[in-house]
C-alpha positions in Angstrom: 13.4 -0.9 -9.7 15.8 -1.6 -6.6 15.0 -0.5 -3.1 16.7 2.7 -3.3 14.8 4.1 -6.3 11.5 2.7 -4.8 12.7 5.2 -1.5 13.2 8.2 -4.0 10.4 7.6 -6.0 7.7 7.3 -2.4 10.0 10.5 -1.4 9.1 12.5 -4.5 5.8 11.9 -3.8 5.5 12.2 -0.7 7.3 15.5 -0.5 5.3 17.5 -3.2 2.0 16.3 -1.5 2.6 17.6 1.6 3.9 20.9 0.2 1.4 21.1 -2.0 -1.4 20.4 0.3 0.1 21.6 3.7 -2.3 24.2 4.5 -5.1 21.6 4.3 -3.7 19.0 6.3 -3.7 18.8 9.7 0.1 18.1 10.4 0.0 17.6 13.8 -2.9 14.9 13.3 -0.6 13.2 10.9 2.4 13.0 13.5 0.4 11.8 16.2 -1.2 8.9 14.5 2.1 8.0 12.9 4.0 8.2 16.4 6.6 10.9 14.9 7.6 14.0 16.6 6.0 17.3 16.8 6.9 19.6 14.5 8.9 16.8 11.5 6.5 17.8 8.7 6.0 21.4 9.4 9.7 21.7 10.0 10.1 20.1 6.7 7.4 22.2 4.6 8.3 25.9 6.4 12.5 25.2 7.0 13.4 22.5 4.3 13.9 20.1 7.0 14.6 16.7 5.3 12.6 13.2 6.4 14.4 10.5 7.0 13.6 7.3 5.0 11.5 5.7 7.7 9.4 8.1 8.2 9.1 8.8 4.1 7.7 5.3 4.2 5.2 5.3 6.4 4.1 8.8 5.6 3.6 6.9 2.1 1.6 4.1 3.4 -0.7 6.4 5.6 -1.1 8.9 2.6 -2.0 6.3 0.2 -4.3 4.4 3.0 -6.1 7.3 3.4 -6.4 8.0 -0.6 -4.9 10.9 -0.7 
């Protein structure tokens, strides 16, 4: 698997947890401890905002630290 379909792959993920779970998670938590700016996960589950690559990443790595 090269990078790029190790991105899409965490992406995938990633993206239908949060919209699956977002009125469980605390969004605003999230972006705080991740540094990222208000409003980038809400504007992606309510407006179909996309993520950027970077932030897919370490939304990954905090998800899967915190078991989710």
């Amino acid at each position: 698997m090269d990078r790029d379909q190790r991105i899409e792959y965490k992406r995938e993920k990633v993206e239908k947890y949060l919209v699956k779970f977002k009125d469980r998670l605390r969004l605003r938590r999230i972006e705080s401890e991740l540094s990222f700016p208000i409003g980038t996960i809400q504007k992606f589950t309510k407006k179909g905002r996309i993520i950027d690559d970077k932030r897919i990443l370490l939304l990954y790595s905090y998800l899967k630290k915190m078991k989710l």
